[in-house]
N, C-alpha and C positions, 0 to 999 in steps of 0.2 A: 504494500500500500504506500502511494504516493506522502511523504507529509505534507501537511495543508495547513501554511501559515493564515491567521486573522486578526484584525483589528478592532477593538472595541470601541465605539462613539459613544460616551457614557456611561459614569462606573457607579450608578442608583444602581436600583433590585435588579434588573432584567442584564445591564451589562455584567454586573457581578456576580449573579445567578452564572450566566455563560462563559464567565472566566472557573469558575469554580468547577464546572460540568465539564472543562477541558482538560483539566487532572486526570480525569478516569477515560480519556478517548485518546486510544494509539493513534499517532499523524495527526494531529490536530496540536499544532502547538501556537499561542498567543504571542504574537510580537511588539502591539502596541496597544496604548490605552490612552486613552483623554477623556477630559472634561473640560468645563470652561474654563479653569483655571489652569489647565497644562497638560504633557503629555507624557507616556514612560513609553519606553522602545525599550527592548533588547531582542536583535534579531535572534537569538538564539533561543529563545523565551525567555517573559516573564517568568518571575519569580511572582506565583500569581500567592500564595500564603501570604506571603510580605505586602502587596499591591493591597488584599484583600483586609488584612489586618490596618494597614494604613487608610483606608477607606470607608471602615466598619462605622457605621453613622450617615451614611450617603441617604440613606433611606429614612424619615422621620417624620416620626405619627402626624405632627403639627404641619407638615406642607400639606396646603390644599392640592386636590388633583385635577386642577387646570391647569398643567403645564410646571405648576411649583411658584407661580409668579404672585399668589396669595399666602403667604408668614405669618406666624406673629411678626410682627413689628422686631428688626433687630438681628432675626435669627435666619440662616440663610439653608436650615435642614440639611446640611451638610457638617461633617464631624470636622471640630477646629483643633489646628494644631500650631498654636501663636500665628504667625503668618501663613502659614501653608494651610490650606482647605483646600478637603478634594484630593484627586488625584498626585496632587504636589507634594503632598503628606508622607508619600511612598518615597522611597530611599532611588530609586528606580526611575524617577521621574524628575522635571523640571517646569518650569513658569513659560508661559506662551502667551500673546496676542493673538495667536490666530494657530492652535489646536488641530484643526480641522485641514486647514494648510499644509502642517509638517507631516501627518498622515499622506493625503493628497503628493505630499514630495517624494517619500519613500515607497509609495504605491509598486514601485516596480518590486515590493518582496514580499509583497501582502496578496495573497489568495482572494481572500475574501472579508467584506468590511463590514459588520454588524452596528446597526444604525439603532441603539437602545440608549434615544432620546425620547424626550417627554412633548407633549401635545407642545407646538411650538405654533407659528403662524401656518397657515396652510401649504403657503409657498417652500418651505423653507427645506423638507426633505429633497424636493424636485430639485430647488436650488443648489441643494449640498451635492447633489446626483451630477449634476451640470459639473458643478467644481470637478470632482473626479473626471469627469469623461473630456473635460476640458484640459489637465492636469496630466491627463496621457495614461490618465488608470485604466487596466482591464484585469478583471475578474469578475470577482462575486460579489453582490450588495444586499442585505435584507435588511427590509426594517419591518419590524416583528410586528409594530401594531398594524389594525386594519383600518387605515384613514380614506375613505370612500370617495373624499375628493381628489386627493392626493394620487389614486390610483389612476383618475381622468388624465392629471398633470402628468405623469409617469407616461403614459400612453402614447399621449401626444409626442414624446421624449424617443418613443420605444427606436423609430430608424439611427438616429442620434449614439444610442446607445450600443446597439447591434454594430454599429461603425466603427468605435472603441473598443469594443471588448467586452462590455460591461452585459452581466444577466444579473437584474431587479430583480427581486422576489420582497412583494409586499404581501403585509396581514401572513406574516410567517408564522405567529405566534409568540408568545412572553413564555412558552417553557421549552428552555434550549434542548 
């Protein structure tokens, strides 16, 4: 069996869940992670214990589930570590303005890129989809939720896509 590198867009329940479920899958090994706050690589994989433990709190009762953009006041549902929240937290990782970019740059050693972000603007998967296929990525892309509009925007995308390299698989599911 071939190994089969992938990248995680977001280390809440669903990318973390997927990082965790890659421990126990032969060829399936995890090369990067982000979040808004930054990014960890190790082509050789993560060290997903460590990533996972540095991120434990990603997930928190109080964020509302619109996206996460409703708090308490103050608190940002993500586990703080002085300066570092998030993904940054990880020993493995560092600080980034644009996350999603240095994925997009390394794309030539990523298989496949697992899109476990939270309801954002409608646009903004299609968008991130563009980036890639713009960015000279070809592989694999799912994003696990099933966003009914998103999948029109996608569509629209699909010769685009097929051109690149790139096979979309939306409404993949939230259990890796």
């Amino acid at each position: 069996m071939n190994e089969i590198t992938f990248a995680v867009l977001g280390t809440g329940g669903i990318g973390r869940r997927a990082l965790e479920v890659s421990q126990h899958k032969d060829a399936l090994t995890p090369v990067a992670a982000c979040d808004r706050h930054g990014v960890a690589f190790d082509f050789n994989g993560l060290d997903v214990d460590e990533l996972l433990a540095a991120t434990e709190g990603n997930i928190d009762n109080e964020v509302a589930t619109d996206g996460g953009a409703a708090t308490r006041e103050g608190e940002s549902g993500v586990k703080q570590h002085g300066e570092d929240r998030g993904v940054i937290a990880s020993s493995q990782a560092r600080s980034s303005e644009d996350p999603i970019q240095e994925i997009i740059d390394h794309g030539d050693r990523i298989d496949a890129v697992l899109l476990a972000l939270p309801n954002y603007e409608h646009d903004f998967i299609p968008r991130t989809a563009d980036r890639f296929a713009e960015g000279g990525y070809a592989g694999v892309m799912i994003d696990v939720l099933k966003r009914s509009r998103v999948i029109d925007m996608l569509d629209d995308r699909s010769e685009a896509f097929a051109e690149a390299g790139i096979t979309f698989i939306c409404g993949a599911g939230a259990t890796p």
